[in-house]
C-alpha positions in Angstrom: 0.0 0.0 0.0 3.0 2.7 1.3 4.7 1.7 -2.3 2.0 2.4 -4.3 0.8 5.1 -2.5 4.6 6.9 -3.0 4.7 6.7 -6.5 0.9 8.7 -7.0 0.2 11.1 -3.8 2.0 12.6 -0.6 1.2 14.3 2.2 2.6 14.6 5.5 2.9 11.6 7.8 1.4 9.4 4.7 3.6 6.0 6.0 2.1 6.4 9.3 -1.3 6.9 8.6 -1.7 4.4 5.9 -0.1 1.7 8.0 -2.4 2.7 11.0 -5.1 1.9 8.4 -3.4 -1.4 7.9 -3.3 -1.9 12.2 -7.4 -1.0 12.1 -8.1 -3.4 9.2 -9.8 -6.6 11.2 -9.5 -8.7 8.4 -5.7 -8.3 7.9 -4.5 -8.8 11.2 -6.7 -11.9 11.4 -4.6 -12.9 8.6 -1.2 -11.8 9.4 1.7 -13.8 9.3 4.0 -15.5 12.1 7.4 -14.8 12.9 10.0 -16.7 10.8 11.8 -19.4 12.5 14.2 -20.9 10.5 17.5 -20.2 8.1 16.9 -19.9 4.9 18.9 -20.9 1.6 20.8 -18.1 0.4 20.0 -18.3 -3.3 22.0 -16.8 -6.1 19.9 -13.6 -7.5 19.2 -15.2 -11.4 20.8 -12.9 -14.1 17.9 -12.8 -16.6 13.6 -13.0 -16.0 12.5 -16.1 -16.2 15.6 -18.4 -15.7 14.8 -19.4 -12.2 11.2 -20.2 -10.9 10.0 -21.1 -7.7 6.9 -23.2 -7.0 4.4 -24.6 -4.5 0.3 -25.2 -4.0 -1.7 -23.6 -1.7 -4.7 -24.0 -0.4 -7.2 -25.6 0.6 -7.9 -22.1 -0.2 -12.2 -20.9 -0.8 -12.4 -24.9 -1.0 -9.5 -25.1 -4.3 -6.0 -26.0 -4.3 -4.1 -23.4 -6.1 -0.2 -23.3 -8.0 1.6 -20.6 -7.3 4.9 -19.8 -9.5 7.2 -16.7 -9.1 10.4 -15.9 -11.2 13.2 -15.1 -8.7 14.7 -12.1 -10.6 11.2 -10.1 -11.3 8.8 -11.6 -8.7 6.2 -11.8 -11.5 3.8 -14.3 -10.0 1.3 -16.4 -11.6 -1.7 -18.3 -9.8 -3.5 -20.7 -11.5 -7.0 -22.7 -9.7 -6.1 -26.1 -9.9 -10.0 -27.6 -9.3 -9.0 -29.8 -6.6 -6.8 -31.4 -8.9 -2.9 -31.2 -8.1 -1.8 -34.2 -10.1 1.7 -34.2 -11.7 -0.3 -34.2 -14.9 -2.2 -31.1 -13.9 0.5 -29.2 -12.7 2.3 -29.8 -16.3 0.0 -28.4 -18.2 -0.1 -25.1 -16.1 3.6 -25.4 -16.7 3.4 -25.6 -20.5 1.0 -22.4 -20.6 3.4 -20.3 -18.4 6.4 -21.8 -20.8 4.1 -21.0 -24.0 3.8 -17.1 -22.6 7.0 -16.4 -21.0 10.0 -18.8 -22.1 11.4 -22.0 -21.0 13.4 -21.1 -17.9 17.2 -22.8 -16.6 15.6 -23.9 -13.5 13.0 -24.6 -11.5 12.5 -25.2 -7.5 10.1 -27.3 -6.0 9.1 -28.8 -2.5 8.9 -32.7 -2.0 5.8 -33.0 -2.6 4.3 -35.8 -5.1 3.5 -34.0 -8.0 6.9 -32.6 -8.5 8.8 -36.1 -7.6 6.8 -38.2 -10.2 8.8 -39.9 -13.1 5.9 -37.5 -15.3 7.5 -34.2 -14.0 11.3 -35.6 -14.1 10.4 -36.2 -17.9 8.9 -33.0 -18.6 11.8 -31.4 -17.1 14.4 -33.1 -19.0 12.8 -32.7 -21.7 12.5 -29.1 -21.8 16.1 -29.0 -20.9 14.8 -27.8 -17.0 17.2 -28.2 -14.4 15.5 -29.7 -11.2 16.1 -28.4 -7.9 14.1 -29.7 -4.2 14.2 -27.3 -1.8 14.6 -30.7 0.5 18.1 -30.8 -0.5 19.4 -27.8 1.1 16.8 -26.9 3.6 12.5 -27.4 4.1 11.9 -23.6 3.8 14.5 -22.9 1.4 11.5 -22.1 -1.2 11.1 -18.9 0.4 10.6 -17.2 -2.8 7.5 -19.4 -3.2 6.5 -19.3 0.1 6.8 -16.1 0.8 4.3 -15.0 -2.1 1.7 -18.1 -0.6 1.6 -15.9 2.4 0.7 -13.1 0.7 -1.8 -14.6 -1.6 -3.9 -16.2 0.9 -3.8 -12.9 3.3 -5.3 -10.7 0.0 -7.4 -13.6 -1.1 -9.1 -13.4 2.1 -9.5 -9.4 2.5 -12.2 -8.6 0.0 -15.9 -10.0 -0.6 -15.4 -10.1 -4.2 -15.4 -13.4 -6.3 -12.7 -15.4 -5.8 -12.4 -14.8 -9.6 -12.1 -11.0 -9.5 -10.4 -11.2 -6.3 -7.4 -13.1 -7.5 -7.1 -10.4 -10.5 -7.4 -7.6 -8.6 -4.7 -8.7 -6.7 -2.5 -9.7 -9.4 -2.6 -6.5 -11.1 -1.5 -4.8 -7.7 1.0 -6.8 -6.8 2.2 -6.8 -10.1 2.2 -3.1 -10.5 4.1 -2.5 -7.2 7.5 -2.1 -6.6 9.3 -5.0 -4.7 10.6 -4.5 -1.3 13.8 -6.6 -2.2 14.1 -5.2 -6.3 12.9 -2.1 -5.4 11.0 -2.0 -9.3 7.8 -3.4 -9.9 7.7 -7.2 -11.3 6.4 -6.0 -14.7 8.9 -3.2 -15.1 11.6 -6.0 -14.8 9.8 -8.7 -16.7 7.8 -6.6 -19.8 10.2 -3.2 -18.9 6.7 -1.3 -18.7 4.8 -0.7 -15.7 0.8 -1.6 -16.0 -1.8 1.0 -15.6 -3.9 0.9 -12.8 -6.8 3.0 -11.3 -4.4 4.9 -9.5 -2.8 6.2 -13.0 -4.2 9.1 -14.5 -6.1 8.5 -18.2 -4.3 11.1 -20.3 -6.6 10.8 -23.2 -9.4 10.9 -21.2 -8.1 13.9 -19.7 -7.4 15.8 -22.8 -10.1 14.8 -24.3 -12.0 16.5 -21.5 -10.6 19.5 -21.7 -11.0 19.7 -25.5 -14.4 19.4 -25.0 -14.8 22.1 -22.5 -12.7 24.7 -25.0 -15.2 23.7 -27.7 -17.9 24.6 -25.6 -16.3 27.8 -24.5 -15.6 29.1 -28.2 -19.3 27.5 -29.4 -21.1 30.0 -26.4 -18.6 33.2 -27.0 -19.7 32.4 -30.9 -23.3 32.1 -29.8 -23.5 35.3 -27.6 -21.4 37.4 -30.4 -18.2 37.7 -29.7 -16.1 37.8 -32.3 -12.2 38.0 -32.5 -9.6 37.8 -29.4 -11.9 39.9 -27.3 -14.8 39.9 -29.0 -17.0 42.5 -31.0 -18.0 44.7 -27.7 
């Protein structure tokens, strides 16, 4: 909220008053998160978008299980409702779209779980030419990257009344548009290098094409009462 806020309005005092907000909200401090409690993996920062992605379900979540994937470099997240249905086979083809859109990455980094252990996900990795990585191997939480976002997810997920359709794109497009605490740029800055317009932006053809209109309707009613050059006939 404070980033977003910093790059549209100020006034005095706005981080205080926007995180006392924040401290009044009952819904997000019903949802806020514990205190950390273990090391993490150190992991290199990738050099490019999309060479090193981090994934991991959530949920039950509104009664659906849920894949959540975030590049490492950009943060750009992607959520995808799996219908109750978190099958390696499932999970693949979620993959495929994401690969279809953005790339094939170098890497990507999983839990233990079973869809990402089965001899179906080992093939579609090689296959790709996807390096493999369990977070097991160096650590349980090392998929903080992931993690971290699953937090965040179900928090906004359960803040609004919308539909959990509409909810999960409004909250895309915010955290999308906001700049990263860590990267300090917003995820689609460093993924499309163009920040996405939101209702905070200002429409600049709406605007000028509001104030063309109201020059038009000045010059139509000087016209109409008889004025006539710079400062009129009288």
């Amino acid at each position: 909220m404070k980033s977003l806020a910093r790059h549209h309005v100020y006034w005095p005092n706005i981080d205080a008053e926007i995180e006392n907000i924040a401290k009044s909200c009952r819904i997000c401090q019903q949802n806020a998160p514990n205190p950390q409690s273990a090391p993490l993996h150190p992991w290199q920062f990738p050099e490019r978008p999309w060479q090193r992605l981090h994934m991991d379900l959530a949920g039950p979540l509104h009664g659906e299980m849920w894949l959540i994937i975030v590049d490492a470099r950009t943060n750009w997240p992607e959520v995808f409702s799996m219908n109750n249905n978190t099958t390696s086979t499932a999970v693949i083809h979620k993959l495929a779209e994401c690969f279809a859109r953005f790339g094939i990455p170098e890497q990507i980094v999983t839990d233990n779980g079973r869809q990402s252990t089965s001899q179906e996900f080992k093939k579609f990795c090689d296959a790709n030419c996807v390096k493999h990585v369990l977070s097991s191997v160096y650590h349980p939480r090392s998929n903080e990257e992931a993690e971290r976002f699953v937090r965040t997810f179900k928090k906004s997920m359960k803040a609004t009344d919308l539909s959990v359709g509409l909810r999960l794109q409004r909250f895309l497009i915010a955290y999308r548009a906001t700049a990263h605490a860590t990267t300090g740029t917003t995820p689609s800055v460093l993924l499309q290098s163009r920040r996405l317009r939101t209702l905070l932006d200002p429409n600049v053809s709406t605007t000028v094409c509001n104030e063309q209109l109201e020059q038009e309707k000045q010059y139509n009613q000087r016209a109409h009462n008889g004025g006539g050059g710079v400062f009129g006939s009288k």
